[in-house]
C-alpha positions in Angstrom: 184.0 127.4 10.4 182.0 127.6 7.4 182.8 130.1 4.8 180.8 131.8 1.7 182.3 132.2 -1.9 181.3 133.1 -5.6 180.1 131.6 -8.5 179.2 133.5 -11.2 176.7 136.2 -9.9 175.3 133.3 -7.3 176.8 132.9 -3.6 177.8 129.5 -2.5 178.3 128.8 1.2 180.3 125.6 2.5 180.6 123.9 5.7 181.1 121.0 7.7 178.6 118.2 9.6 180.6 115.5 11.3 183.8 116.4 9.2 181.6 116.2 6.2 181.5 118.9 4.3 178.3 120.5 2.5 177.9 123.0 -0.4 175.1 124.6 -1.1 173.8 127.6 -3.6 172.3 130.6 -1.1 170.3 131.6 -4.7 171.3 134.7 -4.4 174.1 137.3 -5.5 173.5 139.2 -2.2 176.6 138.1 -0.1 174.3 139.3 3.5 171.9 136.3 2.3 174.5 133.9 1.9 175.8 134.7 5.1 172.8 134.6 6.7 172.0 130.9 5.6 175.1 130.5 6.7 174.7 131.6 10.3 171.6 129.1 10.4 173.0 125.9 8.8 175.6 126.3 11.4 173.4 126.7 13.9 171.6 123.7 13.0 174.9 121.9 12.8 175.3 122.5 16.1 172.0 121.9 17.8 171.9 118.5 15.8 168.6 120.1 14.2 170.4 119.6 10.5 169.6 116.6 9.1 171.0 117.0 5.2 170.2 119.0 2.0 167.6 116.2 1.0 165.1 117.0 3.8 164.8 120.7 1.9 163.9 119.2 -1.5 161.2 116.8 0.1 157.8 117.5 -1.2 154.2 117.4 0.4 153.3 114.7 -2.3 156.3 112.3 -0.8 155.1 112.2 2.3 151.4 111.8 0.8 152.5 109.1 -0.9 154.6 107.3 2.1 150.9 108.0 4.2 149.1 105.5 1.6 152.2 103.1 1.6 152.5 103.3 5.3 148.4 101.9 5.0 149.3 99.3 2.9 152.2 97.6 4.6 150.1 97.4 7.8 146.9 96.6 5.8 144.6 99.3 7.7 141.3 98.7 6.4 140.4 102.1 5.4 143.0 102.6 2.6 140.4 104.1 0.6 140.2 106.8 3.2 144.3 107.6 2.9 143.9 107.4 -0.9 141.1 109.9 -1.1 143.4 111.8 1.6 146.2 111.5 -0.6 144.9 113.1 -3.2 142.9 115.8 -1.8 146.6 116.8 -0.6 148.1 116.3 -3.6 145.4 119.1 -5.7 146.0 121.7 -2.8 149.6 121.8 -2.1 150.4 120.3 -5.3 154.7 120.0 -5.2 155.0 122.5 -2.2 158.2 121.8 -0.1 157.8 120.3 3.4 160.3 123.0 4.8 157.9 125.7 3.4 154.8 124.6 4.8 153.3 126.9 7.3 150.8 127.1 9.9 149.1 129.9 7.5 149.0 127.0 4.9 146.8 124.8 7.3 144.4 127.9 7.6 144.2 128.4 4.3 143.7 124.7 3.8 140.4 125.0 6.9 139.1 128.0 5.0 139.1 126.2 1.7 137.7 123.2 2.9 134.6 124.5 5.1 133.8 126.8 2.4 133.4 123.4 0.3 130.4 122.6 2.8 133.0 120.4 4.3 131.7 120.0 8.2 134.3 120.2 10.9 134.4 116.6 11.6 135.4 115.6 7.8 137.9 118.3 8.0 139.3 116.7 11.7 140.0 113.8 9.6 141.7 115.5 7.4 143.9 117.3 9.7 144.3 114.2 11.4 146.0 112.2 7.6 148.0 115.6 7.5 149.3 115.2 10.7 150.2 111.4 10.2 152.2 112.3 7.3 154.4 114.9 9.1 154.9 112.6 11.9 155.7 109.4 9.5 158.1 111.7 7.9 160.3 113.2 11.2 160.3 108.9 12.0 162.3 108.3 9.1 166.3 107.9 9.0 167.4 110.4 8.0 164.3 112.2 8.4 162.1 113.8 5.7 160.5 116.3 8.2 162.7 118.9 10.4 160.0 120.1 12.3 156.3 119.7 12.8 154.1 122.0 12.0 151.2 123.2 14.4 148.0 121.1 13.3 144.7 122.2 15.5 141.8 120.8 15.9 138.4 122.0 15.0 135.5 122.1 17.3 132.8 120.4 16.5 129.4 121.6 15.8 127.6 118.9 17.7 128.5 115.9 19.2 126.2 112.8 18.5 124.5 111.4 21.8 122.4 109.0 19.9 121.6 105.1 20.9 119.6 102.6 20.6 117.5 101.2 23.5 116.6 97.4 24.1 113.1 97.9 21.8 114.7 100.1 19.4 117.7 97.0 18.6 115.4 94.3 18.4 113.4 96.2 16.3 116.2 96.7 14.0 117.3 93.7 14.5 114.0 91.9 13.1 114.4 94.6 10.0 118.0 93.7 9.0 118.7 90.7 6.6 120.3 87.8 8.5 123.7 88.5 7.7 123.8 91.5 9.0 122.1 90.8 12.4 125.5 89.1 13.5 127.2 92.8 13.5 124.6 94.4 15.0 124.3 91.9 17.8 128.0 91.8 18.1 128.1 95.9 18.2 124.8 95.7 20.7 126.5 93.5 23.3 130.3 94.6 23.1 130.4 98.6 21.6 133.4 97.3 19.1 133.9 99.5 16.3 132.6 98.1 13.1 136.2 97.8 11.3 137.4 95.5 15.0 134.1 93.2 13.5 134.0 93.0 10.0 137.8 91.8 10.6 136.5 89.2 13.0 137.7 85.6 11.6 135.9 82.6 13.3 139.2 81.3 14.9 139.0 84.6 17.3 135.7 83.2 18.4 135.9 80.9 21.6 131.9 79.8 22.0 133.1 77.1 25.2 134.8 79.9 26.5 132.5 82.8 25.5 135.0 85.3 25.0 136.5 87.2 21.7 139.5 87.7 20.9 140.9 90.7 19.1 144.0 90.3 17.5 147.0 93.2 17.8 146.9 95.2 14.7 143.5 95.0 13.8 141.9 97.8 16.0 142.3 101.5 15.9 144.8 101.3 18.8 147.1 98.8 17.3 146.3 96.8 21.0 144.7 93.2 20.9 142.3 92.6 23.8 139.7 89.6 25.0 135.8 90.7 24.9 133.5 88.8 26.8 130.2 87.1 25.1 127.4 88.8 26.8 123.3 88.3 26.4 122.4 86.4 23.1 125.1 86.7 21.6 127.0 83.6 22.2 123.2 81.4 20.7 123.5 84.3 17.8 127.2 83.3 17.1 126.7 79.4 17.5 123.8 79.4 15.1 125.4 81.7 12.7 128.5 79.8 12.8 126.1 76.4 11.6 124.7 78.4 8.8 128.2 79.1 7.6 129.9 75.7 8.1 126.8 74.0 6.5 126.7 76.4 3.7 130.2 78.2 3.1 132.5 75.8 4.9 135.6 77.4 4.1 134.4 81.0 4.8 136.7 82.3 7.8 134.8 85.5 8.4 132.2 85.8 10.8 130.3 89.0 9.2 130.0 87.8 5.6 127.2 87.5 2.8 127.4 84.1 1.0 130.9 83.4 1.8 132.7 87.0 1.2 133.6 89.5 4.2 131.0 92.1 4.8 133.3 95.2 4.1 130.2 97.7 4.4 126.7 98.2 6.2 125.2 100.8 4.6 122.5 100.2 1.8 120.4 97.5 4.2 121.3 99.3 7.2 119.3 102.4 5.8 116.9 100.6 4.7 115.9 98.9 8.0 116.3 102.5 10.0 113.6 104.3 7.5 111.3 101.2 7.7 111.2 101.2 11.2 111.2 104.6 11.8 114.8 105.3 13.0 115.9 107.5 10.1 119.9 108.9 10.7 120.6 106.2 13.4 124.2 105.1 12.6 126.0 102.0 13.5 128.1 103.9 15.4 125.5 104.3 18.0 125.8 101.2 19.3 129.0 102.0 20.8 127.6 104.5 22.8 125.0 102.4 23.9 127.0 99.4 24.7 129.0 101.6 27.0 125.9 102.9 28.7 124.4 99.5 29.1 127.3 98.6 30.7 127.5 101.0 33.1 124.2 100.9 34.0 124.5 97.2 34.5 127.1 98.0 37.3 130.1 96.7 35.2 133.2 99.1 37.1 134.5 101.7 34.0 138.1 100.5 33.8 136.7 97.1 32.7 134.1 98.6 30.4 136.7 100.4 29.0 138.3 97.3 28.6 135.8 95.9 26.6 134.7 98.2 24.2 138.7 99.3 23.4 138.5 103.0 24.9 142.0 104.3 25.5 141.4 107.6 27.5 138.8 108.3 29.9 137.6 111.2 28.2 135.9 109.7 25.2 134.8 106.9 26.9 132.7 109.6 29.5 131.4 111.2 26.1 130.0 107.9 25.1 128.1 107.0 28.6 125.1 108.8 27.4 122.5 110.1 30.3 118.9 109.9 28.7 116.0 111.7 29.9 114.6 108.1 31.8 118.1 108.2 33.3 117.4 111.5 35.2 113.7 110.0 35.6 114.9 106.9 36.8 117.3 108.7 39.5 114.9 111.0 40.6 112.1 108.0 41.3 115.6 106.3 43.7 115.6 109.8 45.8 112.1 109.8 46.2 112.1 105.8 47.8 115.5 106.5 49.7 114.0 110.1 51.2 110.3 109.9 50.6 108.3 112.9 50.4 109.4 115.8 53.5 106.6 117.7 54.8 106.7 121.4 54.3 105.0 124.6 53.7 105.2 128.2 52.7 105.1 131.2 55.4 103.1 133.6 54.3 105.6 136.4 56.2 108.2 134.6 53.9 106.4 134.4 50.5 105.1 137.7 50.9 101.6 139.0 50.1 98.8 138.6 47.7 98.2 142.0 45.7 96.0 142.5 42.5 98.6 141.4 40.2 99.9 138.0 41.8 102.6 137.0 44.8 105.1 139.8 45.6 108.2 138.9 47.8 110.2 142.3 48.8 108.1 144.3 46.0 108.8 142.5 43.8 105.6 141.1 41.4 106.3 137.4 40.8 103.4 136.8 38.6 100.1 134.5 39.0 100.8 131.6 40.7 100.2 128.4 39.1 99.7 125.0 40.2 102.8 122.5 40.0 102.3 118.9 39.8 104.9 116.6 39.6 104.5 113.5 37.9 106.2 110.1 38.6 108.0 108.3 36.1 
């Protein structure tokens, strides 16, 4: 049994974990609020939800910083992302306690954040290194989190369907500087995310074989896997790989610029999109349009999936696009399985003609038009 005493004109209440006793100030000189802390820690105790005094003195900037530490031990390649995160966190809860943060604090943070012009993707993110923190935090021993807190996720204003179709790659392909035609080929053929190939290393590279191989750790998943070299890309590889033995021979990176690992796309990749008209097109894209391709190409899903890294079905059915010459193409396959069925209208059925078009049960439909239907 725990019990509540005096000091001064403060309350103190003690009692016991495991035989181990614990004192601690209720901070107030109201003996109904000392009790009532009391009545909780003892409930914790009991329930085996009480994990120390430390937990309530752990701040939201620890577990920012264990976020960035966590990215550093594993050596995640977008540290400058949990950085940035770190200290967006840092200006906006400032030294908050982890046991007083509150759903309402996570609205607050949303509110703040779109009225920055932030869109609701960024702030996914966000949420996203929030919730990583809290999680890293209830994994530690003892642990620096109690209890999670309820972190939603926004809807997005639009989903991106864009991709790239055979003309519109080579075409981009003949803009791009040489160096960078390796990741795009790469990206074109197998839909790996661009992080999985700027870490590729030319040991992961099995030309006899034609296969890649991703190593554990390296991908968003934590998961190795083995991609298959489809199309060009096993002559792009071989010939890249010449260039780079015969000019940087101890370079081990297969995306590189005179020896150093590409660790961004962006300036040239612009570049090439504006000057071929393909303005916003994102490397991204090619994920989407890898998984297409190989769908179209009759490759079954769970080994699509496979390939391009896709855990759960969902996303991956995001990323199988359906174009416009996709519903084109289909309707041309139903017209050669079917062919065209005769038929005709009844004039009892349609109606009749009156001065201001085709009526069906009084009803004025308008002036009938022709309707062609054009082939694709």
């Amino acid at each position: 049994m725990g019990t509540v005493y005096r000091r001064g004109s403060t309350y103190w209440l003690k009692y016991y974990r495991s035989g181990r006793p614990y004192r601690e100030s209720a901070h107030s000189d109201k003996i109904t609020e000392a009790k009532r802390l009391l009545s909780l820690r003892e409930g914790q105790v009991v329930e085996g939800r009480f994990p120390g005094l430390r937990a309530e003195k752990i701040r939201i900037e620890e577990l920012a910083q264990d976020y960035v530490r966590d990215y550093e031990i594993n050596g995640r390649t977008s540290i400058k992302d949990a950085k940035r995160y770190k200290q967006l966190f840092a200006g906006l809860f400032s030294s908050m306690r982890v046991v007083d943060f509150r759903s309402d604090h996570v609205d607050a943070f949303i509110d703040r954040r779109q009225k920055d012009g932030a869109a609701n993707a960024t702030i996914n993110r966000e949420l996203g290194a929030l919730r990583r923190m809290f999680r890293l935090g209830a994994k530690q021993r003892p642990p620096k989190v109690v209890q999670l807190p309820v972190i939603p996720r926004l809807k997005k204003e639009h989903i991106r369907t864009g991709f790239f179709e055979r003309d519109e790659f080579l075409a981009m392909r003949g803009a791009l500087p040489d160096h960078q035609k390796v990741p795009l080929t790469i990206g074109y053929w197998t839909g790996m995310r661009r992080g999985e190939i700027l870490m590729l290393r030319w040991e992961q590279v099995d030309l006899k074989r034609r296969l890649l191989r991703i190593n554990p750790g390296t991908t968003k998943n934590g998961e190795g896997r083995v991609v298959p070299l489809m199309g060009d890309l096993p002559l792009v590889l071989a010939r890249w790989r010449d260039e780079t033995l015969a000019s940087w021979p101890s370079c081990p990176w297969v995306c590189h610029y005179k020896g150093e690992r590409l660790t961004r796309l962006t300036r040239a990749w612009e570049a090439a999109c504006d000057r071929i008209g393909l303005k916003g097109r994102l490397f991204h894209d090619l994920r989407r349009t890898a998984v297409r391709n190989m769908v179209r190409a009759g490759i079954s899903e769970r080994v699509a999936m496979q390939i391009s890294g896709h855990k759960t079905r969902s996303i991956f059915d995001r990323y199988d696009i359906v174009s416009e010459r996709d519903l084109y193409e289909a309707a041309d396959r139903m017209n050669e399985h079917l062919g065209v069925l005769p038929f005709s209208f009844s004039r009892a059925t349609v109606g009749h003609k009156n001065d201001g078009g085709w009526a069906q049960n009084g009803h004025n439909l308008g002036t009938p038009k022709e309707i062609e239907f054009v082939s694709h």
